[in-house]
N, C-alpha and C positions, 0 to 999 in steps of 0.2 A: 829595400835592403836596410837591415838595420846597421848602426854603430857597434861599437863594444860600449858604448855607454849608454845608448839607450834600450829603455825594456823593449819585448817583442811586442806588436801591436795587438797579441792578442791577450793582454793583461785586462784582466774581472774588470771593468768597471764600476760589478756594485761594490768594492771594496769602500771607497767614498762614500758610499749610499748607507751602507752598514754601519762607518765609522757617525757620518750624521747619528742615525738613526740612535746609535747607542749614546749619543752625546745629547742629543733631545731627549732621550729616556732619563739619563740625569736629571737633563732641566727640569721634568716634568717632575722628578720626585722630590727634587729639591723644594719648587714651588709648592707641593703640600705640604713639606713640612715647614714652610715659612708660613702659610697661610694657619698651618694647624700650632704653630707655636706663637701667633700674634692674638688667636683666637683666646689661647689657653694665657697669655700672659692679660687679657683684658679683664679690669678690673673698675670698672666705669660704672657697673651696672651697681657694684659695692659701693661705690665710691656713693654713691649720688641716692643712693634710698634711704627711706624717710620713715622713722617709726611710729609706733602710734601715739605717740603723743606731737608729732609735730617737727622732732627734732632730725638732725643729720644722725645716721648711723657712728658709732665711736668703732666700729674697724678699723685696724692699725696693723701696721706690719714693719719690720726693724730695719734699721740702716742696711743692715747686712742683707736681710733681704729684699731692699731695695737696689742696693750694690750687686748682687744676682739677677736681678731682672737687667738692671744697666748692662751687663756681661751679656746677657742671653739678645737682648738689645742689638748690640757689636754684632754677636753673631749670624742677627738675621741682615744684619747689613753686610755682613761679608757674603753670606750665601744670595741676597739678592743679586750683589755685585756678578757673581761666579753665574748665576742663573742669565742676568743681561751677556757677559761675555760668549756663554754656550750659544745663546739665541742670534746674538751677531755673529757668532764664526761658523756658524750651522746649519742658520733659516734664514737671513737676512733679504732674502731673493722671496720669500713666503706675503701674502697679503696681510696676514695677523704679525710680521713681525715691529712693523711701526708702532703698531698698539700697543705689542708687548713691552713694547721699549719705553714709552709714554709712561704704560701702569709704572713698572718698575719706578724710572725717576721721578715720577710723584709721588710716591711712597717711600722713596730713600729721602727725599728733600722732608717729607713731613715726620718720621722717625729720625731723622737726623735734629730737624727742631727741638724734638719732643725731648730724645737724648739728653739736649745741649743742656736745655730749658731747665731739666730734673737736675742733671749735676750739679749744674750754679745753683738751683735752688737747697739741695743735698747738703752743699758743703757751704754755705750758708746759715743751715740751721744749726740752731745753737740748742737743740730739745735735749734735756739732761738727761730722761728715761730712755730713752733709744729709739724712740716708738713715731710710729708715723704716721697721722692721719689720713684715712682714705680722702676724709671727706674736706681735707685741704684743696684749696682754688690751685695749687700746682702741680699737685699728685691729680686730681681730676682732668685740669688740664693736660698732662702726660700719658693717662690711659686713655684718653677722649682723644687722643692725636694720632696712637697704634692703632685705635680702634679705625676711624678713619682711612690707616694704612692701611686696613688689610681689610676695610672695605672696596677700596681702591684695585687689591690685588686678588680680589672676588673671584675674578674670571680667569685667573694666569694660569694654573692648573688645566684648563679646557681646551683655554686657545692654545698652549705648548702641548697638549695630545693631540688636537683638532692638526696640528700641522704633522706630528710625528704619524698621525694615521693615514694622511694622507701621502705622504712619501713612501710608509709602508705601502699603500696599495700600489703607487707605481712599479715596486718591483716584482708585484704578484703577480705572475700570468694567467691569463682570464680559463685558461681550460685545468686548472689546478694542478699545475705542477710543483716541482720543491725547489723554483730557485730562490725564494722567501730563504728556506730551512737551508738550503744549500750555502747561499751570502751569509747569512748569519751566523754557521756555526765553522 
């Protein structure tokens, strides 16, 4: 016999299974788009090429757009944050989510450096034209440290699907029924 306050015992279960599941689907999209905007902010390979005569490339790009990479910066630090918090309130019971948890704070501790390291240097420089050498030792150091990040976060995309497919198939019944379609919608 039930109470008046509690539900009947015949409440979905997969409702929990669904709410994960769709909160792992976040993480999962989240993590590409961290990985695909550290990819697309890396600027290392500029930084550090050699023309033909021997010298550093003169690439340059302005405060202001170095102040926009800073911001976009923040950004992947707040969405990795968001992406660890889903993976702990989500999958934490999962084999990949210790790893998951690892990548991430090795990658927030070395974007976090990398941040720090540009701003004191940013604000710092006294350059009158605006302009900013790719092929400066601290702008190199600062895309050489994202870069690093998000080789770090190589794998976070996989291992956050690799668990979200596996939990989907626990709810799929092996003689192909719709409780997948049924929980979900």
């Amino acid at each position: 016999m039930t109470s008046v306050n509690q539900p009947p015992s015949t409440k979905n279960p997969s409702i929990s299974i669904t709410k994960r599941l769709e909160e792992l689907w976040k993480a999962s999209i989240k993590s590409s788009g961290v990985t695909c905007t550290i990819e697309f902010l890396d600027c290392s390979e500029e930084a550090s090429e050699i023309d033909s005569d021997g010298d550093r490339t003169d690439a340059s790009i302005t405060k202001d757009q170095m102040l926009g990479i800073f911001l976009t910066v923040e950004s992947i630090i707040s969405e990795l944050k968001e992406i660890r918090r889903l993976v702990l309130e989500h999958a934490s019971n999962e084999d990949e989510s210790c790893e998951i948890i690892e990548m991430i704070d090795d990658a927030l501790k070395m974007i976090d450096l990398a941040s720090r390291m540009g701003r004191m240097h940013l604000s710092n420089d006294s350059e009158s034209d605006d302009k900013i050498q790719l092929c400066k030792i601290w702008v190199n150091g600062f895309f050489c440290t994202l870069k690093y990040a998000g080789n770090r976060l190589y794998w976070l995309f996989e291992k956050i699907n690799t668990i979200y497919l596996r939990i989907e198939q626990t709810v799929t019944p092996d003689n192909g029924g719709d409780l997948v379609k049924d929980a979900l919608h």
